[in-house]
C-alpha positions, 0 to 999 in steps of 0.5 A: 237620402235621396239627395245622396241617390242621385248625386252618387247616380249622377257621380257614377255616371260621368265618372267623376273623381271623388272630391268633386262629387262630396264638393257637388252633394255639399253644395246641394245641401247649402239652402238647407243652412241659408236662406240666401243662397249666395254661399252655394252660388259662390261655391258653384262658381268658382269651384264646381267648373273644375269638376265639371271640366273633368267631367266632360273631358270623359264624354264621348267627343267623336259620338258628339259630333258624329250625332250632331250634338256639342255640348261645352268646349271643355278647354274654354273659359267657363266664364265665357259662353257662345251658341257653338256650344250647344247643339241638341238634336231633339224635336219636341220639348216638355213646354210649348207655346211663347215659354218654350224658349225661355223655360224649356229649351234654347241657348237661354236654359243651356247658358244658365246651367253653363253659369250655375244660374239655374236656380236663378234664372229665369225667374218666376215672372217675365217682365216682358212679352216673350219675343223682347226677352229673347231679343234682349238676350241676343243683344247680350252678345258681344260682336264675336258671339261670346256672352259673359257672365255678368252680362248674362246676370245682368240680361236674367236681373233686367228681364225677369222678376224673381216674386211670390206666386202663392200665398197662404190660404185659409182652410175654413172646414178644418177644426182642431179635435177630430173624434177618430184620433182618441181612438188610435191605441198606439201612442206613436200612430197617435201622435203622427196621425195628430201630426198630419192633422195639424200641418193641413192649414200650414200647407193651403196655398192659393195663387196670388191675384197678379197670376190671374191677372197677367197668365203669360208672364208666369210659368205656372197653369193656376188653378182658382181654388186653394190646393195644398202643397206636398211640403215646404219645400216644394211651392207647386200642386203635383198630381199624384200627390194630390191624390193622397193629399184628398184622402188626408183631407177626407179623413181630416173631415176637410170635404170642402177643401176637398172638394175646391182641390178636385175642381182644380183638377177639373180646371186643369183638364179644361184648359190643357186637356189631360193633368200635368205632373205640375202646375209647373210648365216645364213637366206640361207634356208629361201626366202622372199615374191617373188617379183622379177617378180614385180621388172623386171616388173617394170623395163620393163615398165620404160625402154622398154628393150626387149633384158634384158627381153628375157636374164633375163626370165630364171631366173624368171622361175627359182624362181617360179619353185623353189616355185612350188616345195618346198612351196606348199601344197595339200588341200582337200576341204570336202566340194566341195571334190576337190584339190587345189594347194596353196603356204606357207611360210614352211622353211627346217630349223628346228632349232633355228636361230643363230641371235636369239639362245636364243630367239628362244629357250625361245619361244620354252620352254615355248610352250606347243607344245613337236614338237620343230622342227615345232616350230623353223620352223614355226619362220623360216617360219614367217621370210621367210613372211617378217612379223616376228612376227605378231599374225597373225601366232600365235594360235588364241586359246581362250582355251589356254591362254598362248599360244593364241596370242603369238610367244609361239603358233606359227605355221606359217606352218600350215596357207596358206597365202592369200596374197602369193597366190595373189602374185603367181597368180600376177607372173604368169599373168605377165610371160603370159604376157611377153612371149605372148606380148613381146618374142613370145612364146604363148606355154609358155604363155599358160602354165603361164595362165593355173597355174594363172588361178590354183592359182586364182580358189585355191584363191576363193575355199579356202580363201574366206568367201563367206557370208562376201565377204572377204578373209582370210588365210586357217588354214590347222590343223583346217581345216577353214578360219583364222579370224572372220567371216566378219558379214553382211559385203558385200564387201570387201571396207565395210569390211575395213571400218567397221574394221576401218582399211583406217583411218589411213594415214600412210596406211592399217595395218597389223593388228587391233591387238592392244594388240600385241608386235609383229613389224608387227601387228597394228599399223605398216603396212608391206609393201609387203602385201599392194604393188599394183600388 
């Protein structure tokens, strides 16, 4: 299903006829019948250029030039690429450092999307240091700047390494019976709770030695405990879902496993300073829902070690002193003529993502808006929320239809999400807690409750719709509460029954956008947002 979402979004977007858009979802689901990949690679390359002319022959090409971006001469052999064809006004990508050209940006990433390469080149290891990589791709140019495609796979063949990063590790606290499942009475519930039980050793992954052993030839921050991966199909440990991972493992009884994940993010807060989306360096500038005080939380609370709390604190104040300082945002309330401090998924990167190059830049091309790096920011910023996409970040302009309602008029930067400062006010009332009740320290204790209580009168000045009860995200350019107004609506549980939103039994929606292509809008429900804090 969620491949059908962003292929019909994608499809809509470049208008694209409809051959060609079934041709790009059934390519998509090739790997799901082969594990060799060579048919989707074949299909790719001889038919998917067709597609992808009429594509581009809808772009702007006078917008292009007139913001100094070009992107692909559509009458040109796609066999055939050149360094004219790309030009990307964008000043800050998602990755830094001697990866940035390889992984994340440059003409390396536009020719392998160019190709239909981009789920073989880079490979996962560099054989080289980075400055001969990227000596020995401009040496693939003929004399008259051109490079060719079977060049291009010999340059990517010669300098890269596609081999496994991880391995299958062991779970030594996992035991077979688990005494809380006999009381389960619903078979079904049963059966999935044994279900997920079971899966844990199949999911423990440890990055292998040459990974240690040689850091700047991978494009991966490793951690040095075993982690467990969200599923087969994704081969890298992702934030929030480790957040539900560690409440699966506690349940399961698994609290040394536990405890090994929770240092690794400790490890990650060490070396980069705030945790990443990923492991992956290409999502390094942008962070997810910060839940990693809930995580120590909860493991404190299964298994009452003190001595893990008092090493593991300075971690946690590491990540929120890296939210104070880089994803908050001054508002000025006219009304009250007061400040408030309130927090914002707002990512440094302003440039396509290089998982998503040419998306990215379709959305981009067809936004009526000329601020290009705002744009591609904001689809950073969304993926920081963990609701990439939802038309909750989109504009909610009525005036301009093309734009209303669609990653078009997406402008993540400019909204302060509710349920993020909630989520801060929640971390802070915690650390209060842990250093008043369990490390001794009432001086940093009040400290906590002084920037809780901060965030809290931030929450009601700003977010909440006083004649209906509820609360909604603040729009920094309109300068309002995001949203329909709640009318007659008195309390927030009559709010939610009028909207219909507690009758479905898989939980509360993300959103009651129905129209919506977008994964996280009805009827999908995104986790973090409904998680008890």
């Amino acid at each position: 299903m969620f491949v059908f979402q962003m292929l019909s979004s994608a499809s809509s977007v470049v208008k694209m006829p409809r051959h060609c858009f079934f041709l790009q979802l059934f390519i998509s689901l090739l790997p799901l019948f082969s594990s060799g990949g060579n048919g989707s690679t074949f299909f790719f390359h001889k038919v998917w250029p067709n597609c992808r002319r009429m594509a581009f022959g809808k772009m702007p090409i006078p917008r292009q030039k007139r913001l100094g971006i070009y992107f692909i001469d559509v009458q040109k052999d796609s066999d055939v690429f050149t360094r004219d064809h790309v030009k990307v006004n964008c000043s800050k990508p998602i990755c830094i450092g001697h990866y940035r050209e390889i992984y994340c940006e440059g003409a390396i990433m536009w020719a392998t999307w160019y190709f239909g390469l981009q789920n073989e080149c880079p490979g996962n290891r560099m054989r080289f240091e980075a400055e001969v990589i990227l000596k020995n791709f401009d040496s693939s140019f003929d004399q008259q700047g051109r490079l060719y495609r079977e060049d291009f796979r010999r340059f990517c063949k010669e300098n890269f390494d596609d081999r496994p990063y991880l391995e299958e590790a062991q779970v030594k606290d996992w035991t077979a019976d688990l005494g809380f499942l006999d009381r389960i009475t619903s078979p079904k519930m049963k059966m999935f709770a044994t279900a997920i039980h079971k899966i844990w050793p199949q999911l423990a992954r440890r990055f292998v030695d040459d990974v240690f052993e040689h850091p700047d030839r991978y494009p991966f921050l490793a951690v040095p405990y075993t982690f467990l991966i969200p599923g087969n199909l994704v081969q890298m440990y992702y934030y929030w879902d480790t957040f539900w991972i560690v409440r699966g493992l506690l349940l399961s009884q698994m609290k040394e496993t536990a405890r090994g994940v929770l240092l690794n993010m400790a490890h990650v807060l060490q070396v980069r300073g705030h945790i990443p989306n990923s492991g992956n360096i290409q999502s390094v500038r942008r962070s997810q829902p910060p839940v990693f005080t809930l995580m120590v939380r909860d493991y404190y609370e299964a298994s009452g070690d003190k001595q893990f709390l008092a090493e593991i604190i300075p971690a946690l104040e590491r990540e929120l002193n890296w939210w104070r300082k880089n994803r908050t945002v001054v508002v000025h309330l006219e009304s009250k003529n007061e400040q408030y401090i309130a927090y914002q998924y707002r990512t440094m990167a302003n440039c396509p993502r290089p998982e998503s190059l040419m998306l990215d830049y379709y959305f981009a091309m067809e936004s009526s808006r000329d601020d290009l790096e705002f744009i591609w920011s904001s689809t950073n910023s969304a993926c920081e929320s963990g609701m990439d996409f939802s038309t909750r970040w989109f504009s909610f302009d009525d005036n301009d239809e093309e734009m209303a309602y669609t990653r078009k008029g997406i402008r993540t930067n400019e909204i302060v999400p509710v349920d993020l400062n909630v989520l801060m006010a929640a971390n802070y009332r915690i650390m209060a807690h842990f250093f008043r009740e369990y490390l001794e320290n009432p001086r940093k204790a009040k400290f906590y409750e002084f920037l809780a209580e901060s965030v809290s009168e931030a929450i009601e000045a700003l977010f909440r719709d006083g004649s209906g009860g509820i609360w909604f995200d603040f729009d920094l350019s309109e300068r309002k509460l995001r949203g329909d107004k709640a009318k007659d609506c008195e309390t927030v549980i009559r709010y939610l029954n009028e909207s219909g939103s507690l009758e479905f039994k898989g939980g509360i929606p993300s959103s009651m956008e129905r129209g919506s292509v977008e994964r996280w809008d009805f009827p999908n429900g995104e986790p973090v947002s409904i998680t008890d804090q």
